[in-house]
Backbone atoms as SQL, in Angstrom:
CREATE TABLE atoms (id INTEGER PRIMARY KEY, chain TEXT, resi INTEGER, resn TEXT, atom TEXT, x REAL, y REAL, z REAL);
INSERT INTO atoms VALUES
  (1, 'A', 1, 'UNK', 'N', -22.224, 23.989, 0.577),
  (2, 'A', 1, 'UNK', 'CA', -21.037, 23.675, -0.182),
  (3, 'A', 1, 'UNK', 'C', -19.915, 24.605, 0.258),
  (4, 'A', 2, 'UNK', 'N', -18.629, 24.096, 0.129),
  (5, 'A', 2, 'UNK', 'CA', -17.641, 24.638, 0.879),
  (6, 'A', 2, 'UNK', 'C', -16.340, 24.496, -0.205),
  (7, 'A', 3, 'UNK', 'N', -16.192, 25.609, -1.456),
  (8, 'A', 3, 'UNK', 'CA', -15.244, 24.792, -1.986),
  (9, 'A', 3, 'UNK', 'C', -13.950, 24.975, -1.070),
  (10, 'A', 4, 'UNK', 'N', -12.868, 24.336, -1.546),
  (11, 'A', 4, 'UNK', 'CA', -11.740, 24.333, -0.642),
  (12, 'A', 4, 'UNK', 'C', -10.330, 24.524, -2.112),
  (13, 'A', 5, 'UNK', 'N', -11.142, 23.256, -3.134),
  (14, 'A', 5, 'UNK', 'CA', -9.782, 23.501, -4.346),
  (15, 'A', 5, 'UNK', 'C', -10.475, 23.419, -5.410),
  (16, 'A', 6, 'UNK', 'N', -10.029, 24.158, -6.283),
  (17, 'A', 6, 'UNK', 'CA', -10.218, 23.799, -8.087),
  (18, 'A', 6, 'UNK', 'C', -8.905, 23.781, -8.840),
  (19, 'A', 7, 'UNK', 'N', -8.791, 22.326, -8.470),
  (20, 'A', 7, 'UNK', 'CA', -7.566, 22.173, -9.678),
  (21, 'A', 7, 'UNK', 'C', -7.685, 20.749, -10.025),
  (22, 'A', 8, 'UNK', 'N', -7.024, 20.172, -11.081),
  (23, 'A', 8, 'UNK', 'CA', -6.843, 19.146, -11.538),
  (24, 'A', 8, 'UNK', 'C', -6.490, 17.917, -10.282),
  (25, 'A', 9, 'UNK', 'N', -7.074, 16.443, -9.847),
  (26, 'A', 9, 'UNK', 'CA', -6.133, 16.019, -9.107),
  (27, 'A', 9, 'UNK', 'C', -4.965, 15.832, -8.833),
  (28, 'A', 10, 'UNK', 'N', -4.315, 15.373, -10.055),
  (29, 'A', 10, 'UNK', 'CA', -2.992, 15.216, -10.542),
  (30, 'A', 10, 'UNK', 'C', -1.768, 16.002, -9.795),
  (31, 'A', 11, 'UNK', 'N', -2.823, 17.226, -9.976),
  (32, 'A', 11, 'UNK', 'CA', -1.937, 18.672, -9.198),
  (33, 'A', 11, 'UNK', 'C', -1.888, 18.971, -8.052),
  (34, 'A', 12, 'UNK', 'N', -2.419, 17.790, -7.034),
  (35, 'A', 12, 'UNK', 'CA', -2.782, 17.787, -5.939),
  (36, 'A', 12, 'UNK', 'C', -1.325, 17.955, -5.263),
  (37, 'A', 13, 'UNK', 'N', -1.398, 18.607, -4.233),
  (38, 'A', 13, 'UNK', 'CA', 0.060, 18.588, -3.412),
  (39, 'A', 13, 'UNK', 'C', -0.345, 18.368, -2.148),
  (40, 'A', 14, 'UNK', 'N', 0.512, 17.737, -1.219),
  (41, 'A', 14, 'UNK', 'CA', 0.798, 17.090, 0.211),
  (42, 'A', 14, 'UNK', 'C', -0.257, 18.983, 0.879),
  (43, 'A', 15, 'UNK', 'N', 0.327, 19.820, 0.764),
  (44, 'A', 15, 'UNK', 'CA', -0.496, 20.816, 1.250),
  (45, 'A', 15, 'UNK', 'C', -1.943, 20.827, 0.790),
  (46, 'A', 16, 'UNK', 'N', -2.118, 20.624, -0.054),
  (47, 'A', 16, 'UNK', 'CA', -3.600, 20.927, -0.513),
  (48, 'A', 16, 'UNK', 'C', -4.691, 19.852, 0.055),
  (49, 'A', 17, 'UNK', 'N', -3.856, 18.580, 0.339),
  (50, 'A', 17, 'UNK', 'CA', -4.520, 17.166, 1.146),
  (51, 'A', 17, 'UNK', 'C', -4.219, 17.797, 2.244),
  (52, 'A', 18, 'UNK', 'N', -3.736, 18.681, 3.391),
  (53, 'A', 18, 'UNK', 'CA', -4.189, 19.197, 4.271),
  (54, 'A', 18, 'UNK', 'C', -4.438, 20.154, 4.631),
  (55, 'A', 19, 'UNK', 'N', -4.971, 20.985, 3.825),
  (56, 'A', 19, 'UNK', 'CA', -5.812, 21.900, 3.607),
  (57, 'A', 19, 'UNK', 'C', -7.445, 21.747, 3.747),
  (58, 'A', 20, 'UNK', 'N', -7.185, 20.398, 3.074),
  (59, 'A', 20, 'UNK', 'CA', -8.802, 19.408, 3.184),
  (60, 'A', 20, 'UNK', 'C', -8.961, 19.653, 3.952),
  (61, 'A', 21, 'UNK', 'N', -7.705, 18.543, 4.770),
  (62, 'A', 21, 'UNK', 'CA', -7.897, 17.598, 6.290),
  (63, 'A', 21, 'UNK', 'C', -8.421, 19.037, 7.310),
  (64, 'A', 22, 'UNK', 'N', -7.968, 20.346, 6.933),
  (65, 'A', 22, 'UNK', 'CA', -8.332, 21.335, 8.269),
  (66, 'A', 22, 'UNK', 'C', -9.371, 21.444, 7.863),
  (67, 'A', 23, 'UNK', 'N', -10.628, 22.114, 6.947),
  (68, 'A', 23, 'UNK', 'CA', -11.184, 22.108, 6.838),
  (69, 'A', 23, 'UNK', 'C', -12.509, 21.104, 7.151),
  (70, 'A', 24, 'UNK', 'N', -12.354, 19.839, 6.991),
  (71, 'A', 24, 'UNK', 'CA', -13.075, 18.796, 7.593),
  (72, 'A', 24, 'UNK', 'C', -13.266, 19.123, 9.130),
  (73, 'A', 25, 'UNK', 'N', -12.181, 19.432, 9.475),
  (74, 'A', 25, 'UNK', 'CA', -11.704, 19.165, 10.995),
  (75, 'A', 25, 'UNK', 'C', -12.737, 20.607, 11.197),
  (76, 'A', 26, 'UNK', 'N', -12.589, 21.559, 10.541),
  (77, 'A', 26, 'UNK', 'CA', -13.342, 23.035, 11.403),
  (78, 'A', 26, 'UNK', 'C', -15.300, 22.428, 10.969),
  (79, 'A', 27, 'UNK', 'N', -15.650, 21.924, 9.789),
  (80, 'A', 27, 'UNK', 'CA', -16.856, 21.323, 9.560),
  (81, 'A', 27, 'UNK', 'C', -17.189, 20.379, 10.659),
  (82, 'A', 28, 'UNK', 'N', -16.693, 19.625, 11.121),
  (83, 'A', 28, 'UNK', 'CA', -16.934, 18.189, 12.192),
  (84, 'A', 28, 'UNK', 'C', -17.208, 19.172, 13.788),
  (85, 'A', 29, 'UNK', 'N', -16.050, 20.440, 13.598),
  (86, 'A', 29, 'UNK', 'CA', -16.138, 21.063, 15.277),
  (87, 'A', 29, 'UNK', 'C', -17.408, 22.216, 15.282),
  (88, 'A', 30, 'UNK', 'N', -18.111, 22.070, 14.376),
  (89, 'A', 30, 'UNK', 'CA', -19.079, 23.227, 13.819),
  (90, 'A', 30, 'UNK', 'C', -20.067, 22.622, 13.853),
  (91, 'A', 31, 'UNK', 'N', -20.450, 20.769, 13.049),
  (92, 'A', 31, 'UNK', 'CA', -21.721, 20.472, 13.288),
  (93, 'A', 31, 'UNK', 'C', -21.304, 18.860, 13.637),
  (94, 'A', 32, 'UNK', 'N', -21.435, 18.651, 14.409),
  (95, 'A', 32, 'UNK', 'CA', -21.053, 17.648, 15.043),
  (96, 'A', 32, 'UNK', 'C', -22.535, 16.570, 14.391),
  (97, 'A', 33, 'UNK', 'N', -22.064, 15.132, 14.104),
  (98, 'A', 33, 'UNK', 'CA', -22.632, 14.643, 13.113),
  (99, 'A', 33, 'UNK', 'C', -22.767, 14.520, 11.957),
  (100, 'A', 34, 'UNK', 'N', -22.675, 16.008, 10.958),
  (101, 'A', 34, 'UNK', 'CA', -22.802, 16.152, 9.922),
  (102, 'A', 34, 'UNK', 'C', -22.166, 15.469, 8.855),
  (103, 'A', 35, 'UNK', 'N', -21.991, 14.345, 8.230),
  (104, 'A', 35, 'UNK', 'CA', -21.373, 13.649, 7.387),
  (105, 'A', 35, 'UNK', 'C', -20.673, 14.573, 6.290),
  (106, 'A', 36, 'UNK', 'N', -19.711, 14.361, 5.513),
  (107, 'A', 36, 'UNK', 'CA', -19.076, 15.004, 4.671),
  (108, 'A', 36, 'UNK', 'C', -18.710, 14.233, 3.087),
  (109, 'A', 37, 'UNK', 'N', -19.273, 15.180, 2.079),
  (110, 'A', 37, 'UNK', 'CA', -19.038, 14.767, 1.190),
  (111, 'A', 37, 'UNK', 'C', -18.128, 15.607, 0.265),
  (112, 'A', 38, 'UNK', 'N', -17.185, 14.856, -0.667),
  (113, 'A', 38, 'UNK', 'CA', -15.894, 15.242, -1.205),
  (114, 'A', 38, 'UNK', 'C', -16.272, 14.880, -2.892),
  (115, 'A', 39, 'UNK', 'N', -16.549, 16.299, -3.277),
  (116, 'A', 39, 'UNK', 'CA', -16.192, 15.732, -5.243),
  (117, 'A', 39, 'UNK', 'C', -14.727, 16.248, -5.239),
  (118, 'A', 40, 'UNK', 'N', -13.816, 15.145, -6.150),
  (119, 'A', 40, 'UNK', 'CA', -12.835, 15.145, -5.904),
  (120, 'A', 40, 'UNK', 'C', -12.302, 14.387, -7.376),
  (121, 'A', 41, 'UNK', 'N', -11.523, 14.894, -8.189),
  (122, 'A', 41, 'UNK', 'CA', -10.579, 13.879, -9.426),
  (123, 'A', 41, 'UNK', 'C', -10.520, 12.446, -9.167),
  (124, 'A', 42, 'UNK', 'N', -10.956, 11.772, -10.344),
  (125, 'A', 42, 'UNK', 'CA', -10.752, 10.657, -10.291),
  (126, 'A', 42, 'UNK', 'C', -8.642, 9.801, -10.199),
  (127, 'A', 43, 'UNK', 'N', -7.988, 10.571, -10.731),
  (128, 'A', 43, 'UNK', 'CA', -6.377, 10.451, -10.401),
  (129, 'A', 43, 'UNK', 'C', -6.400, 10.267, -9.375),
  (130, 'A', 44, 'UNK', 'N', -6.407, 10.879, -8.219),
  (131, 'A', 44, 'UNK', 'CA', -5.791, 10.859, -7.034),
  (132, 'A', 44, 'UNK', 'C', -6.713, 10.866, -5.790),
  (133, 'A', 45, 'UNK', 'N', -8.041, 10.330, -6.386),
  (134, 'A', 45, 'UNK', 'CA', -8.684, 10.412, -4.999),
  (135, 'A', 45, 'UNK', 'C', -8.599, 8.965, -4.189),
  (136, 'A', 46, 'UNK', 'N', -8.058, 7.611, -4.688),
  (137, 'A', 46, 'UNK', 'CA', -7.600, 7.226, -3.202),
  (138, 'A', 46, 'UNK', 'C', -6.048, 8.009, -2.633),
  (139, 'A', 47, 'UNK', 'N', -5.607, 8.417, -3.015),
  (140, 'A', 47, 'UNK', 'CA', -4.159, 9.025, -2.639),
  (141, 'A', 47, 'UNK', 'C', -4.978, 9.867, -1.434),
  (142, 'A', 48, 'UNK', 'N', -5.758, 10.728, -1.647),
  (143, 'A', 48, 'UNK', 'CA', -6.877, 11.912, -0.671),
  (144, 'A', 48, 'UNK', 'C', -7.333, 10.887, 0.260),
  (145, 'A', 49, 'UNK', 'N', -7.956, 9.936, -0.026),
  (146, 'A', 49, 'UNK', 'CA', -8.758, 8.704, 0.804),
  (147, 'A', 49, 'UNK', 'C', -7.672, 8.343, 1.915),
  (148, 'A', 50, 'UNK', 'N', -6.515, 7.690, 1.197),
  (149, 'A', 50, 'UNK', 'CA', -5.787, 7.315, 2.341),
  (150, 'A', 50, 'UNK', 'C', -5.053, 8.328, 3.211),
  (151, 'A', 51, 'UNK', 'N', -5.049, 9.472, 2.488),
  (152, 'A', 51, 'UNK', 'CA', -4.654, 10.657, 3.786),
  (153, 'A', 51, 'UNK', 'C', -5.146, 10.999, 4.721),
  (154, 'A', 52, 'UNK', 'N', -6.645, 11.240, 4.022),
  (155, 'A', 52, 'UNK', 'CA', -7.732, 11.429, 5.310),
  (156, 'A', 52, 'UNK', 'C', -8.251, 10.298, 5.735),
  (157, 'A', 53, 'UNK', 'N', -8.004, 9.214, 5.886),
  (158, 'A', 53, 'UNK', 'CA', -7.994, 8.015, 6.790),
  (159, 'A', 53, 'UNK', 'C', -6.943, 8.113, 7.497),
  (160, 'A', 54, 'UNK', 'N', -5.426, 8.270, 7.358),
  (161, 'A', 54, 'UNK', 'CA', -4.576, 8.801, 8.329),
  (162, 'A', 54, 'UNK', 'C', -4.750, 10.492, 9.262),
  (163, 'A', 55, 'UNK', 'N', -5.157, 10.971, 8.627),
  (164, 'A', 55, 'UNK', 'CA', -5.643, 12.508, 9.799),
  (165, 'A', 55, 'UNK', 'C', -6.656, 12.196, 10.529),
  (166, 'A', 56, 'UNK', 'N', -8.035, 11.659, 10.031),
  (167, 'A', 56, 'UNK', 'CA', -9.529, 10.987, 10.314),
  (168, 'A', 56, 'UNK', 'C', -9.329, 9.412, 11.021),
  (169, 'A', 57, 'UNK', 'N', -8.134, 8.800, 12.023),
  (170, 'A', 57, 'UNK', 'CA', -8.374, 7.388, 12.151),
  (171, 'A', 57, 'UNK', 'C', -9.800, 7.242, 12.767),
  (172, 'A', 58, 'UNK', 'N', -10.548, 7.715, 13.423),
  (173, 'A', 58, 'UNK', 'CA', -12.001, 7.502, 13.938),
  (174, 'A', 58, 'UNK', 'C', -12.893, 8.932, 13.402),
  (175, 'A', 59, 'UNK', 'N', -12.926, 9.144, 12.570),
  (176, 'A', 59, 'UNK', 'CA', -13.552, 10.358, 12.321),
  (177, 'A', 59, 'UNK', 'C', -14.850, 11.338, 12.983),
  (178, 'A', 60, 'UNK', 'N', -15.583, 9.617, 13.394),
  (179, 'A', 60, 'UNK', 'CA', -17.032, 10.192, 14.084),
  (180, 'A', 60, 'UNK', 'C', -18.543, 10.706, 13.216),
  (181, 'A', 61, 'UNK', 'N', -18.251, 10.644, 11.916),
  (182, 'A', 61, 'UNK', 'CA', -18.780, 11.029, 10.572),
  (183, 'A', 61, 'UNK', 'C', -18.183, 10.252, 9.483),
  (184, 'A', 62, 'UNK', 'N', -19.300, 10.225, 8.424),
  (185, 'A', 62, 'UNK', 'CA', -19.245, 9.499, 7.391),
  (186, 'A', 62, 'UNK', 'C', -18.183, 10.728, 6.501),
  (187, 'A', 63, 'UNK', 'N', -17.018, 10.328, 5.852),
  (188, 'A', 63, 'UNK', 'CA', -16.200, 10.949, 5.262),
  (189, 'A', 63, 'UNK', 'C', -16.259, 10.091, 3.733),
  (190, 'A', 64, 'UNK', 'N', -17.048, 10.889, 2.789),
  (191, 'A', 64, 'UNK', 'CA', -17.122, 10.449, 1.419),
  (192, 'A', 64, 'UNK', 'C', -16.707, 10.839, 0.223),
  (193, 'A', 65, 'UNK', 'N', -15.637, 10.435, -0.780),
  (194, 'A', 65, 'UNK', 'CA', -15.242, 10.910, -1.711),
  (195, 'A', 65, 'UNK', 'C', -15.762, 10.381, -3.056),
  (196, 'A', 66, 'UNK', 'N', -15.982, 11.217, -4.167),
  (197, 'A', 66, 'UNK', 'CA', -16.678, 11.033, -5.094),
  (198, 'A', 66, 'UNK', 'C', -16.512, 11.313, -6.345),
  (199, 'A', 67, 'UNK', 'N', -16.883, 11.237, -7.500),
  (200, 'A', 67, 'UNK', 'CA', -16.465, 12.191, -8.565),
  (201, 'A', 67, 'UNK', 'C', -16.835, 11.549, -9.837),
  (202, 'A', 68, 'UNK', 'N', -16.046, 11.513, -11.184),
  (203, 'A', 68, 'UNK', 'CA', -16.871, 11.442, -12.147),
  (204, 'A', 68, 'UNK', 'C', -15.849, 11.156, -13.325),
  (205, 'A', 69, 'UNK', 'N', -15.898, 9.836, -13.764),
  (206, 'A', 69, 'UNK', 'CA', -14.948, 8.910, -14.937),
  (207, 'A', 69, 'UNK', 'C', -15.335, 10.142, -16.089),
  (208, 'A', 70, 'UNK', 'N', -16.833, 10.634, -16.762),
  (209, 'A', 70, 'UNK', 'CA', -17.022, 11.412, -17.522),
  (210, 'A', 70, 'UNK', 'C', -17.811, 12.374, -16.992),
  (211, 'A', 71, 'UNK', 'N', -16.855, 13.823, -17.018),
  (212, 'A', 71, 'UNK', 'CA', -17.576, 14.699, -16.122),
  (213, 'A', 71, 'UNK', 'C', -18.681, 15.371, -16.341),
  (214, 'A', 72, 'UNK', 'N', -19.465, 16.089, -15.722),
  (215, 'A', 72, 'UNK', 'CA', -20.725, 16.845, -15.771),
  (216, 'A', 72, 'UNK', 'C', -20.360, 17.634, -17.339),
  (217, 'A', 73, 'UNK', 'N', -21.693, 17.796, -18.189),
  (218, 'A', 73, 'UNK', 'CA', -21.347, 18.790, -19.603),
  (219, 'A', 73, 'UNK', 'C', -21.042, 17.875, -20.822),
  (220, 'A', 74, 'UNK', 'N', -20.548, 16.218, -19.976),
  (221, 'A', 74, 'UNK', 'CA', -19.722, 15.439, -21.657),
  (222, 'A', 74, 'UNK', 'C', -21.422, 14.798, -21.312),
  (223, 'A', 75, 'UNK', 'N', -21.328, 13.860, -22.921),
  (224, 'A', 75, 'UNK', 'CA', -22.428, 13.058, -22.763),
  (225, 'A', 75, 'UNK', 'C', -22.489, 11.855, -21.903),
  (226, 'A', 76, 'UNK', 'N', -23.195, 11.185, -21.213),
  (227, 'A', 76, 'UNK', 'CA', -23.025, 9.875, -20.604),
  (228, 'A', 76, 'UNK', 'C', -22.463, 10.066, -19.139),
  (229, 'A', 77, 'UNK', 'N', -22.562, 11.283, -18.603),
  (230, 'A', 77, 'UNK', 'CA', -21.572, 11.746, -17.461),
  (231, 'A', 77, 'UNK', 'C', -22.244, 10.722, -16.363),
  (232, 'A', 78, 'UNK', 'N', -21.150, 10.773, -15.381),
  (233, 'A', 78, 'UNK', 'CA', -21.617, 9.641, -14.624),
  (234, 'A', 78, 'UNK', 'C', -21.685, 10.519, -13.083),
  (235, 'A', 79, 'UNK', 'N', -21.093, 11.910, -13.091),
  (236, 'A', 79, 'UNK', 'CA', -21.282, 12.366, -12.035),
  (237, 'A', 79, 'UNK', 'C', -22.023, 12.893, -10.851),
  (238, 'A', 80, 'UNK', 'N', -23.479, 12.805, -11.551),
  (239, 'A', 80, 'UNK', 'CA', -24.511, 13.796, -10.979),
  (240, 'A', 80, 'UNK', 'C', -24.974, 12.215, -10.580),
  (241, 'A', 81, 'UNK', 'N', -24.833, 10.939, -11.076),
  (242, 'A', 81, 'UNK', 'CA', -25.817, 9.383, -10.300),
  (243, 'A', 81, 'UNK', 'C', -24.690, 9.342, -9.373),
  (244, 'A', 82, 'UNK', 'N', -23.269, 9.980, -9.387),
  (245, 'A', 82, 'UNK', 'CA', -22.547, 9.407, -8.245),
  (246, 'A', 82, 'UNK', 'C', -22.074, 9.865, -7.295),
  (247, 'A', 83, 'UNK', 'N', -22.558, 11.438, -7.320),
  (248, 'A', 83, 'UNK', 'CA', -23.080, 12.371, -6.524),
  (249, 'A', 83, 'UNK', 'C', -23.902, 12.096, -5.560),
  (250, 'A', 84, 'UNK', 'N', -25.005, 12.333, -6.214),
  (251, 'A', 84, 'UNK', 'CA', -26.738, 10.997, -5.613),
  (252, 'A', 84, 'UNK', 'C', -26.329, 10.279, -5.098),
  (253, 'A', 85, 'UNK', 'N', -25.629, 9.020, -5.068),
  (254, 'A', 85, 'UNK', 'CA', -25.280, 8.343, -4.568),
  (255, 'A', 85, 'UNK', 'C', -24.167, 8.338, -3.222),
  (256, 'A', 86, 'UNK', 'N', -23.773, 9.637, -3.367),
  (257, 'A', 86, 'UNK', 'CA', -22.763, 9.839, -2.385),
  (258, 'A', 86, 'UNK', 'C', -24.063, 10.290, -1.252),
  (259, 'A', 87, 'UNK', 'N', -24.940, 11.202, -1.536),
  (260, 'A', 87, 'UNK', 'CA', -25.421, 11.811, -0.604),
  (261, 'A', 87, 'UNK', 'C', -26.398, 10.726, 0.161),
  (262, 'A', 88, 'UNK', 'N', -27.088, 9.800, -0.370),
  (263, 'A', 88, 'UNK', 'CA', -27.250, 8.676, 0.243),
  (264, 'A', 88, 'UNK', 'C', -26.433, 7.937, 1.341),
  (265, 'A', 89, 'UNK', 'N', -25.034, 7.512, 0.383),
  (266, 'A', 89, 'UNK', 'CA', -24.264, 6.761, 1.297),
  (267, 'A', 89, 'UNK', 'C', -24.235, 7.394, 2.954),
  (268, 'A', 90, 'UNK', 'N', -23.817, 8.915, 2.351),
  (269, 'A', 90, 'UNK', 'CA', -23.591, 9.841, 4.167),
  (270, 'A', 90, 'UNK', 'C', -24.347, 9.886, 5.280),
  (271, 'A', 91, 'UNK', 'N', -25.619, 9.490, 4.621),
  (272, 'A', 91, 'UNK', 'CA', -26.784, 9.245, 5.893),
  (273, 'A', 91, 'UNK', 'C', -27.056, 7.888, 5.959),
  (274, 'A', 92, 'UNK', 'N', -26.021, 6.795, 5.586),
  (275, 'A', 92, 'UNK', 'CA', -26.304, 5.192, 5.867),
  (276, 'A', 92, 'UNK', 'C', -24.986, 4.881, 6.447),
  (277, 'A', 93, 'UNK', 'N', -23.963, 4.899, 6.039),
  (278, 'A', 93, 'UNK', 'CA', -23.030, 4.446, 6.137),
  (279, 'A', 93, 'UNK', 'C', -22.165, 5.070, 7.702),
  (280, 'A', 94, 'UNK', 'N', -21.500, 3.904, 8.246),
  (281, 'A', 94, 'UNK', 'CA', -20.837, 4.294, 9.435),
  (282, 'A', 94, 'UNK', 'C', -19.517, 5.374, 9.367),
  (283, 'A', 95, 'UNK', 'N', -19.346, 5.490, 10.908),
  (284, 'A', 95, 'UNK', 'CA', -18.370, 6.596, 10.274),
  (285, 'A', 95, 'UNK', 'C', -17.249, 6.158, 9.426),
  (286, 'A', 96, 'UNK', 'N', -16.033, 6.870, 8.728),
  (287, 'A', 96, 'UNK', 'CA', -15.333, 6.202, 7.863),
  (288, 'A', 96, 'UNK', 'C', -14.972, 6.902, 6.848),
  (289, 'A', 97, 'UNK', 'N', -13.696, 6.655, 6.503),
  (290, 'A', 97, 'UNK', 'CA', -13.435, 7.310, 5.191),
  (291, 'A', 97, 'UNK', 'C', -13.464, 6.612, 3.456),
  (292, 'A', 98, 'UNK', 'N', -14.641, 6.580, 2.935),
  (293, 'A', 98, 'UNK', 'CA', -15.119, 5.806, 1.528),
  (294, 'A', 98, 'UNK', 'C', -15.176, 6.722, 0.832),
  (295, 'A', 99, 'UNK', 'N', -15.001, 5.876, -0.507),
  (296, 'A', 99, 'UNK', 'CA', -15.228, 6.207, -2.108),
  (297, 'A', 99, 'UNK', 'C', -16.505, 5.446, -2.449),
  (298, 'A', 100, 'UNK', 'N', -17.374, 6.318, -2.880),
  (299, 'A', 100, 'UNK', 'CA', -18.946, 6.061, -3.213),
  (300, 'A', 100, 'UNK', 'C', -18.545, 6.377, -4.705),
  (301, 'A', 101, 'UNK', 'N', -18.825, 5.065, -6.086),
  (302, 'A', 101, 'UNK', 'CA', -18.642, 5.388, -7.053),
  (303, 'A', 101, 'UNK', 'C', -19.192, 3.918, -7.665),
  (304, 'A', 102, 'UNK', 'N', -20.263, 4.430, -8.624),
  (305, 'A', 102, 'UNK', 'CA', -20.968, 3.480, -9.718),
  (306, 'A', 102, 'UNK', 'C', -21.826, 2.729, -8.764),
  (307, 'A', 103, 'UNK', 'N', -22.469, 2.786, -7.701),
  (308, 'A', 103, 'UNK', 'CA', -23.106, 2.343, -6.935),
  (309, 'A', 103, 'UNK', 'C', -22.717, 1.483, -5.584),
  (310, 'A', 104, 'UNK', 'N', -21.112, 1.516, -5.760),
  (311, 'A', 104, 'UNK', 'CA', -20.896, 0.871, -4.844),
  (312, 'A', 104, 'UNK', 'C', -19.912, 2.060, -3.885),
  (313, 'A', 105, 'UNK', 'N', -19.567, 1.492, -3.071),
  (314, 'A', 105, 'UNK', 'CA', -19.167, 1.713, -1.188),
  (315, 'A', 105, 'UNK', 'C', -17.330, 0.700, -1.228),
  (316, 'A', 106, 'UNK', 'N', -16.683, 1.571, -1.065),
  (317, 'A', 106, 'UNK', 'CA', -15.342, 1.214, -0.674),
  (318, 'A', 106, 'UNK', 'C', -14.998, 1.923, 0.218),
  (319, 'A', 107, 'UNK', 'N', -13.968, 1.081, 1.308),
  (320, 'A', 107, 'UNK', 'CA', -13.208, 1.622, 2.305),
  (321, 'A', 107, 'UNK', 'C', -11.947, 2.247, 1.307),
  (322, 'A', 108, 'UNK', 'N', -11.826, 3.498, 1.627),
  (323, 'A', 108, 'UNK', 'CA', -10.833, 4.386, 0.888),
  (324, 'A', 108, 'UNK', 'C', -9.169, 3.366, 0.625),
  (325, 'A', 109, 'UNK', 'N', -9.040, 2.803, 2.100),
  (326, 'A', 109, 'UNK', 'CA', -7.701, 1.806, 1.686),
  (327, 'A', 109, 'UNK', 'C', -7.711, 0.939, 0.805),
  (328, 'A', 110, 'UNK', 'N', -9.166, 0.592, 0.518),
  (329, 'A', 110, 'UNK', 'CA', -9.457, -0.692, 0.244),
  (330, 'A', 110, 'UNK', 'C', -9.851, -0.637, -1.619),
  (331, 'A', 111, 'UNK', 'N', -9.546, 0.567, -2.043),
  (332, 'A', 111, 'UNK', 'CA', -9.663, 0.244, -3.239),
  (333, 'A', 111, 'UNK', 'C', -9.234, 1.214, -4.531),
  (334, 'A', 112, 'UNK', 'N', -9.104, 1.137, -6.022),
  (335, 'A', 112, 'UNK', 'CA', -8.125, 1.541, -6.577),
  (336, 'A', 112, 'UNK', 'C', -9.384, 2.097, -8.358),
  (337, 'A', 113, 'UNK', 'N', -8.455, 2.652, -8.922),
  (338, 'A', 113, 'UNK', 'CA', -8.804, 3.382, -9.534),
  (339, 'A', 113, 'UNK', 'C', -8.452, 1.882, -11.165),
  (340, 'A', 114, 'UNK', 'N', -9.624, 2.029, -11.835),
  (341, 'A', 114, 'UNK', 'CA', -9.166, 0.678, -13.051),
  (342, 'A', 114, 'UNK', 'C', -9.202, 1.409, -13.843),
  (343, 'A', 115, 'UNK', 'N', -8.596, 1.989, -15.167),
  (344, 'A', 115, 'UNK', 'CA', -9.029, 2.679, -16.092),
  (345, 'A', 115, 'UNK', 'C', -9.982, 1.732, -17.523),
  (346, 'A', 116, 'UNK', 'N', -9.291, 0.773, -17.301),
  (347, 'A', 116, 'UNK', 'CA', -10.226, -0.544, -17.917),
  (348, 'A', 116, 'UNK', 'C', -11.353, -0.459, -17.883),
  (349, 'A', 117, 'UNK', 'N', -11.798, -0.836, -16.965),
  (350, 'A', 117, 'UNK', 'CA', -13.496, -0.928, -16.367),
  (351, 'A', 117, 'UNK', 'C', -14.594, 0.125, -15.924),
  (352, 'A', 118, 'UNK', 'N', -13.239, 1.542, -16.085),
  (353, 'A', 118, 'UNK', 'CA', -13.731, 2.888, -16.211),
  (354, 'A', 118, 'UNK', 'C', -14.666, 3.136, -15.030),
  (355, 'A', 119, 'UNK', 'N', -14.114, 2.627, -13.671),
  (356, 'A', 119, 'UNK', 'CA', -14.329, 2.780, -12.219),
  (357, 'A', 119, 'UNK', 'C', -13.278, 2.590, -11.067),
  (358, 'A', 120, 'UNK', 'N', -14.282, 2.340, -9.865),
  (359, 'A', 120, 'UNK', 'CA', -12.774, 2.137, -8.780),
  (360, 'A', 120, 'UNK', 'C', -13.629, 0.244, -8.494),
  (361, 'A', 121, 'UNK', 'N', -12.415, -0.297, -8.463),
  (362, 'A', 121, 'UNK', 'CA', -12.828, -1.432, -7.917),
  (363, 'A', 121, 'UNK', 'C', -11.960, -1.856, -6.901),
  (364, 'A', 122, 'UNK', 'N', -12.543, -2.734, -5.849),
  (365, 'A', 122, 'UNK', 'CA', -11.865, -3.565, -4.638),
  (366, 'A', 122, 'UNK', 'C', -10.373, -3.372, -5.331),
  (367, 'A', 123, 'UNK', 'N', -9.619, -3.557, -4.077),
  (368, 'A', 123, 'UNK', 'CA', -7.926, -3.503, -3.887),
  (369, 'A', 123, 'UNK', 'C', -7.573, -3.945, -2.488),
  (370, 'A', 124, 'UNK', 'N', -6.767, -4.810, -2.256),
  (371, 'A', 124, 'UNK', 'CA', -5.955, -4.905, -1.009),
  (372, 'A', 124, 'UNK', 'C', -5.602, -3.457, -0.220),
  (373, 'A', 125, 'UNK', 'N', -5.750, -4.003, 1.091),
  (374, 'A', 125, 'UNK', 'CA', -5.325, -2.659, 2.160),
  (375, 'A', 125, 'UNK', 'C', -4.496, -1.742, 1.391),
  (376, 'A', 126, 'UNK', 'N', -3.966, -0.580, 1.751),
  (377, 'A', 126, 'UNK', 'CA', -3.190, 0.228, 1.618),
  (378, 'A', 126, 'UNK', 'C', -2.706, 1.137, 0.521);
């Protein structure tokens, strides 16, 4: 584990999304293969997704972001099955930058945050 930030997503700033992006970049030149997984705020992690799909256009590694509608500590938390589930995805899934959440696999462009349905579901490109 490598933390990089502890703050709210919300509070995320254009620096702190590449702050990631170097960090990925020194992990990928260190173990070549090694898939990467991202717990990350549910606010703004396609905003993160589509950044590091623009720094990452071929990454070469599975690039996975993840996290948790009710976090670790509340009752019913959903983070530690979608965790699990992330660490799965990284050793199946091609290279790429996805959101692994409630059992499913999205291309980071490809999908959006519902507060409704209290997940991320499919979305048009971008």
């Amino acid at each position: 584990m490598i933390p990089v930030s502890n703050k709210d997503s919300l509070e995320m700033t254009a620096d702190d999304r590449a702050e990631l992006a170097r960090k990925i970049a020194e992990i990928v030149a260190r173990c070549d293969g090694c898939p990467i997984v991202i717990t990350h705020g549910t606010d703004t992690m396609t905003e993160t997704g589509r950044y590091l799909q623009r720094a990452f256009p071929q990454p070469g590694v599975p690039i996975i972001l993840t996290g948790a509608m009710r976090p670790l500590g509340f009752e019913g938390s959903d983070g530690l099955q979608n965790l699990t589930e992330s660490l799965l995805a990284a050793r199946l899934l091609a290279p790429g930058v996805y959101i692994v959440f409630h059992g499913q696999v999205f291309p980071a462009d490809r999908t959006r945050k519902d507060r409704e349905a209290g997940s991320f579901v499919p979305a048009e490109p971008g």
